[in-house]
C-alpha positions in Angstrom: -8.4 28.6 -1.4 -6.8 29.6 -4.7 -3.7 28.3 -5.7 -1.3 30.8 -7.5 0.7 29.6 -10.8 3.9 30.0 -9.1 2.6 27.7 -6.2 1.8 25.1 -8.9 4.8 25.0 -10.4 6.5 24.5 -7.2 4.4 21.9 -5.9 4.6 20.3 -9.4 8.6 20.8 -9.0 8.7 19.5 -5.4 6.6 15.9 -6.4 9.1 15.7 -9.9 6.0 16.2 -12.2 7.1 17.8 -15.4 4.1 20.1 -16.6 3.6 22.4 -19.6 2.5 25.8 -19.7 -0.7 24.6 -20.8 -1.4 22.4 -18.2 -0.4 24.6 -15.3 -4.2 26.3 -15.9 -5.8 22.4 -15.4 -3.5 21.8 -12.3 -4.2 25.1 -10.7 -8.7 24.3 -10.6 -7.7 20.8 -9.5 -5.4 21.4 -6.9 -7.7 24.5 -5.9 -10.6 22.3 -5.6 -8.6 19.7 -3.7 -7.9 22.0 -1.1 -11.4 23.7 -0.5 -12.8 20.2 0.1 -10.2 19.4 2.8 -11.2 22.9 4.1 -14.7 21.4 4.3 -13.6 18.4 6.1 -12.1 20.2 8.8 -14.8 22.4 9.5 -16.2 18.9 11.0 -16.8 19.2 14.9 -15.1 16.0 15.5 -14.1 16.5 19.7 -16.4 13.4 20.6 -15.7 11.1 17.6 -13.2 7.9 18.9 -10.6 7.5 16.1 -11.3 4.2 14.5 -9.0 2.1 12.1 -11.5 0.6 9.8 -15.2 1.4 9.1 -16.3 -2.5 10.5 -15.3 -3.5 14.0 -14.8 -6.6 12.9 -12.0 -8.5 14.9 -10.0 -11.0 12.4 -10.0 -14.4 13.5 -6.7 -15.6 14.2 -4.8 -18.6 14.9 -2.2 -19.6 17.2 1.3 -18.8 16.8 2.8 -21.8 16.6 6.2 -23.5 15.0 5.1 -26.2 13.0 6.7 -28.1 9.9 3.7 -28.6 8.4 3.2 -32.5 8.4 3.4 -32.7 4.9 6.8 -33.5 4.5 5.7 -36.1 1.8 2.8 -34.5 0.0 5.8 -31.7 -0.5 8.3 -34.6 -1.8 5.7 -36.2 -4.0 5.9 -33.2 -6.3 9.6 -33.5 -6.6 11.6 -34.9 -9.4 13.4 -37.1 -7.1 14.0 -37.9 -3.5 15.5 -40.3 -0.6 15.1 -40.6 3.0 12.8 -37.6 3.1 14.1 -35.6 1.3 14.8 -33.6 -2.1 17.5 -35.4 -4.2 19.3 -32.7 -6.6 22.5 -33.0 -9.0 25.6 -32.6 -7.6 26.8 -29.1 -8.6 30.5 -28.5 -7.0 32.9 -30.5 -8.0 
């Protein structure tokens, strides 16, 4: 498939590409080339292929969804400039 100049501009008008005269010529042979290999691809007989979502079948481990608080309430507060009774002791800032 061969891509027109007109159709180049309009595509390149469509996606908000500002192109030059000079470049419509480049655009045209890539976007022409583009298209003849997804051509190619769909030539593929592809009827008895199952769809797959990633080239492994890996399954991700995964952990249980659970509400925790961590139980490192004071690791947390040991990085913090000051604190009382568990928790983060800041300057008063309303009056």
């Amino acid at each position: 498939m061969s891509l027109t100049e007109k159709e180049v501009r309009k595509i390149a008008k469509l996606s908000r590409i500002r192109l030059e005269d000079s470049e419509i010529e480049h655009f045209q042979k890539e976007l022409s080339s583009i298209l003849n290999w997804v051509e190619m691809l769909q030539e593929v007989d592809t009827d008895n292929v199952e769809p797959i979502t990633s080239v492994s079948q890996a399954n991700l481990p995964r952990r249980k969804d659970e509400i925790t608080d961590g139980n490192i309430r004071d690791d947390i507060l040991a990085n913090a400039p000051d604190s009382k009774y568990g928790y983060f002791l800041v300057p008063k800032v309303v009056e």
